[in-house]
N, C-alpha and C positions, 0 to 999 in steps of 0.2 A: 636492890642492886641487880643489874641487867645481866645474862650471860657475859655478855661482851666483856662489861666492866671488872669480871671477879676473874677476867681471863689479862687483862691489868689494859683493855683498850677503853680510850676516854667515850663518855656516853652524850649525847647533846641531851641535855634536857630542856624544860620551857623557862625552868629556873634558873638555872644556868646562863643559855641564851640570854634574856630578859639582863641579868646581874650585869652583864658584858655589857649591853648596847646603854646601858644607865651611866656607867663606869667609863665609856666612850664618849659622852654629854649629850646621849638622849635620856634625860631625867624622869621623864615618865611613861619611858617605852613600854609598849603593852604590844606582845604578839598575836597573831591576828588568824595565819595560817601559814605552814609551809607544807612543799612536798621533796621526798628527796629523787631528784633526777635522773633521768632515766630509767625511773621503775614508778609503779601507778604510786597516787597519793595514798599516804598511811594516815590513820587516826591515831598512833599511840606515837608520840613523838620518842619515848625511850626504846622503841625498834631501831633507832636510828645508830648502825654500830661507824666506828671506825671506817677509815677508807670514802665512805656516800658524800657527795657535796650534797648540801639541802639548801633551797629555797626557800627562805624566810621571809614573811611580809610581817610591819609590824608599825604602828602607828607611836608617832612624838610630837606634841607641838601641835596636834589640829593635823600635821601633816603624815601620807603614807609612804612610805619609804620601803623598797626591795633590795637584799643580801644575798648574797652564796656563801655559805659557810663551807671549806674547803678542806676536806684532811686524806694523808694520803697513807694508802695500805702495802705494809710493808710484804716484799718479795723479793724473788731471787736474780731481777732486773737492775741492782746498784741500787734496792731501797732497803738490802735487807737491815742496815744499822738505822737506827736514831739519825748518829749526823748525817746521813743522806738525805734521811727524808726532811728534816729542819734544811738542809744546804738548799734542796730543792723549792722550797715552797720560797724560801728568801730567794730565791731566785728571780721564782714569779713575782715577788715584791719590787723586784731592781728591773726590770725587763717588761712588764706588761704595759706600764702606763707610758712607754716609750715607740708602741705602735699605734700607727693610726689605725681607729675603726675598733681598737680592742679592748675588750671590757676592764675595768678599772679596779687595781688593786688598792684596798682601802685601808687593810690592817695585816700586820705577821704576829703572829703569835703559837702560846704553845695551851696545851692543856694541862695543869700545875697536879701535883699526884691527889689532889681531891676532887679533880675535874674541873676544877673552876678556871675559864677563859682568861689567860693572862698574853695583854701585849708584848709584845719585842719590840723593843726601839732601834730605830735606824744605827746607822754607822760599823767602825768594826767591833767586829765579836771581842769578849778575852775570856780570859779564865783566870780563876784565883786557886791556887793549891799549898799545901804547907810547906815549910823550909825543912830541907835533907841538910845537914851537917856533913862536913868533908871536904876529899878534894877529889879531882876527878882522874879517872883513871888514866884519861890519855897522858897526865903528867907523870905516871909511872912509865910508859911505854918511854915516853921522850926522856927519862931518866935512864932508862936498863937498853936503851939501844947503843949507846957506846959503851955496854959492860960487860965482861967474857960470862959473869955466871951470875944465877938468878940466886938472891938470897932465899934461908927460909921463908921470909916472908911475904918476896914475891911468889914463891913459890903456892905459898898456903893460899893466897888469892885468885890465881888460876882455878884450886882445885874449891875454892869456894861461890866463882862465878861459872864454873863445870857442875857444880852438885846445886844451883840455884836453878840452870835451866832442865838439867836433868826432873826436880820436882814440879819446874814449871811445864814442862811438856806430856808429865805422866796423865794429863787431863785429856781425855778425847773429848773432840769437838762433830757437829756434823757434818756429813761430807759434802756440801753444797756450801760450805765455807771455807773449806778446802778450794774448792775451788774459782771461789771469789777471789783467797788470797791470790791462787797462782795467777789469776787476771790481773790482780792487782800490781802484781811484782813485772809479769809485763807489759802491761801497756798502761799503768794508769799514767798521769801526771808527772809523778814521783817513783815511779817504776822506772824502767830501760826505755824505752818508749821514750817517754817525756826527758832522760837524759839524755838520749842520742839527738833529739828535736832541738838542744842546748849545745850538742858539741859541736865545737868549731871543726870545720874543715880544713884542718891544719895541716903541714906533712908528717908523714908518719901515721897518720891516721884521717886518712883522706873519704870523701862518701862514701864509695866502693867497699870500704874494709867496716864501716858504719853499717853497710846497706848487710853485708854476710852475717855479719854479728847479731843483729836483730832477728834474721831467716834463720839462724843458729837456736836464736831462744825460740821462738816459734814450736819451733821443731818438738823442743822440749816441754812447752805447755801441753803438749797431746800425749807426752809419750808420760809425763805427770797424772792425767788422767786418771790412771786406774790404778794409782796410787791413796785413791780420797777417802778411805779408813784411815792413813794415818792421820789423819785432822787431829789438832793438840791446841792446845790455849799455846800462846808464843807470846814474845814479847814485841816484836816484829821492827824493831830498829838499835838492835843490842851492842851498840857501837862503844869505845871506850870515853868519849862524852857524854852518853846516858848513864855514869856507872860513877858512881860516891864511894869511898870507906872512909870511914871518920874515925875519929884518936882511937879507938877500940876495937879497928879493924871489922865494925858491922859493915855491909855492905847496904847501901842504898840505891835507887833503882827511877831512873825519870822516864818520864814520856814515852809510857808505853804505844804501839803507833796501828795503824791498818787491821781495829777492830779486834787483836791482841788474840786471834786464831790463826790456821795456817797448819804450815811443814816446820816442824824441827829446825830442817837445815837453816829456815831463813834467819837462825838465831845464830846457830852454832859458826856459822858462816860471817856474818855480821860482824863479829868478835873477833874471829879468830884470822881474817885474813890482815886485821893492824896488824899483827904482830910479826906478819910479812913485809907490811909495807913501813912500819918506823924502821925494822932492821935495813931495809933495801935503802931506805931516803939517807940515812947513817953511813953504812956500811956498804951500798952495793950490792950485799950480800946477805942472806937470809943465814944467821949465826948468833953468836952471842947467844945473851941472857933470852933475847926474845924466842929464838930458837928454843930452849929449855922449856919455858912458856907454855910454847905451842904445843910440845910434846903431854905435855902437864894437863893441859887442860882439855886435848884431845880423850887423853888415857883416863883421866877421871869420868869426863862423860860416856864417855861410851863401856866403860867397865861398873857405871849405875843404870846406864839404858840397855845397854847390850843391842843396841840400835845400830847394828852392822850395814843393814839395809838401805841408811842414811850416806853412807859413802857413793853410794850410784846414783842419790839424786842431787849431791851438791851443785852442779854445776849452774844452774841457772841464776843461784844465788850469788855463786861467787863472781857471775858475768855480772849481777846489778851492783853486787859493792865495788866490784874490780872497776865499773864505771865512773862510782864517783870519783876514786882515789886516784883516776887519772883524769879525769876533768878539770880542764885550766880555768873553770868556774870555781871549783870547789880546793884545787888546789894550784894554783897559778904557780909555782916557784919549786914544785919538784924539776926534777933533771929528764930532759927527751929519755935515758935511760930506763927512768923508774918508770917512767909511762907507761912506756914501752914491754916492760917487762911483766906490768901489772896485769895491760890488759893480753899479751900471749898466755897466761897462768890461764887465764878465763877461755880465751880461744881454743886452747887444748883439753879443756876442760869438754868444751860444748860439744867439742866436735869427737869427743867420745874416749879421752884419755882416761887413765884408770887411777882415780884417788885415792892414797896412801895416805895419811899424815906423816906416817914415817918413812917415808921418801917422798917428800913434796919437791926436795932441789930438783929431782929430774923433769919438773913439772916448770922448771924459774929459770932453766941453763938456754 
């Protein structure tokens, strides 16, 4: 076994090769020579690590036939996860054989954990996962929003989805994932970015107040920076749709998202600004039971983290969820009020207001 390989990157062998191009219906493929490009020809085809396309020649059928076997090396350019570099290379698959003059994509595939060449077949992707028991959390929220107090047992869940991210953030991560995440939170697709590119130019929130908002996050991916020691395993879309407790009050936990690293807040935040927005869609008013909640679950996590430091970086986070929750994409049938109100929480935010949990009304008035 080759350095590369015991470092967990796939090796091309002659064997290997050879097994693929059989299993593809060249039945009596024999390879012949390759080199890998852009560097002089090797003799020992297991020098061949990760990352290198090689040039493979190799006879079937009486006939010669030429390959590039293709694989890409992961970095801190949008390769550094798995799904980028699969997203990428399926890219090449959708997209090359669709210009003229350009060389011809013939297969996608991955290399399976023994190394051995396995294809990917066309169409969409899925995935298959096990079944969580339960119901989801936002049906509590939509329950305790027209109610003056939270029971013990909503209470006990607040302070048990506060002591779940709490253990879940005690993980450091490294800092160049940090700062992926903060990329990712604004401009990816599914960041601020890509919701502002979807929001209508509505009144009330016309390009102009779209165009500030964005310059606002901006602003804050730099001044994040020199923040990227906190880096923590996250869950990174902790909303009360991703969140189960079944008859015995265990908590269950889906679709972990954005490579499951990052800042704290992007969680804490996630969670905790529903419990603003079912109160305000109800009420108008950030009160009741949810209000209790918020307190709850604020005071539990930061009295297991003692992560004070997290209140001066909320902001950017609370700009991206405050985005969706007013997006007539995402929620067409709130009130111009709560829109209204959700994203001022975020504007006051960005532009350098001081978060409290416990005085967040002055933050909502």
């Amino acid at each position: 076994m080759g350095h590369n390989e015991r470092r967990g990157l796939p090796l091309l062998t002659p064997e290997r090769l050879e097994s693929y191009l059989r299993g593809r219906g060249y039945d009596d493929a024999r390879l012949v020579s390759y080199e890998v490009l852009g560097q002089n020809a090797v003799t020992d085809l297991k020098a061949h690590g990760y990352g290198c396309p090689v040039h493979a020649s190799f006879t079937s059928g009486g006939d010669n036939h030429d390959i590039v076997v293709r694989t890409m090396r992961s970095d801190h350019h949008g390769h550094d996860r798995r799904s980028d570099r699969v997203g990428s290379l399926a890219l090449c698959m959708d997209t090359f054989n669709g210009l003229p003059q350009h060389v011809h994509a013939l297969d996608f595939g991955a290399f399976d954990e023994s190394g051995r060449m396995v294809s990917m077949p066309g169409g969409e992707p899925f995935l298959v996962t096990d079944y969580a028991p339960g119901h989801l959390y936002a049906k509590d929220l939509v329950r305790l929003a027209g109610v003056e107090r939270a029971s013990s047992t909503d209470l006990r869940r607040a302070q048990a989805l506060a002591s779940y991210l709490a253990e879940l953030h005690a993980v450091a991560g490294p800092p160049m994932a940090y700062r992926r995440a903060i990329r990712d939170t604004v401009g990816a697709g599914e960041g601020i970015f890509g919701l502002i590119d979807t929001f209508p130019d509505t009144r009330g929130v016309p390009q102009e107040r779209q165009e500030r908002f964005e310059q606002a996050v901006c602003r804050w991916r730099w001044r994040l920076r020199r923040f990227e020691g906190r880096c923590r395993r996250t869950h990174g879309d902790f909303h009360p749709f991703n969140l189960l407790f079944d008859e015995d009050d265990a908590l269950h936990v889906l679709d972990c998202s954005r490579g499951a690293i990052g800042e704290p807040a992007d969680d804490t935040t996630c969670l905790s600004i529903n419990y603003i927005f079912f109160a305000l869609v109800h009420r108008g008013r950030f009160e009741g039971a949810l209000r209790a909640l918020w307190e709850e679950f604020w005071k539990c996590y930061l009295d297991r983290t003692e992560d004070r430091a997290m209140l001066g970086l909320v902001a950017p986070f609370f700009a991206w969820r405050a985005l969706v929750l007013a997006s007539p994409a995402w929620y067409p049938d709130i009130s111009d009020a709560v829109r209204q109100t959700i994203l001022m929480f975020a504007e006051r935010l960005l532009e350098g207001a001081t978060f409290d949990p416990r005085a967040v009304e002055e933050l909502l008035l």
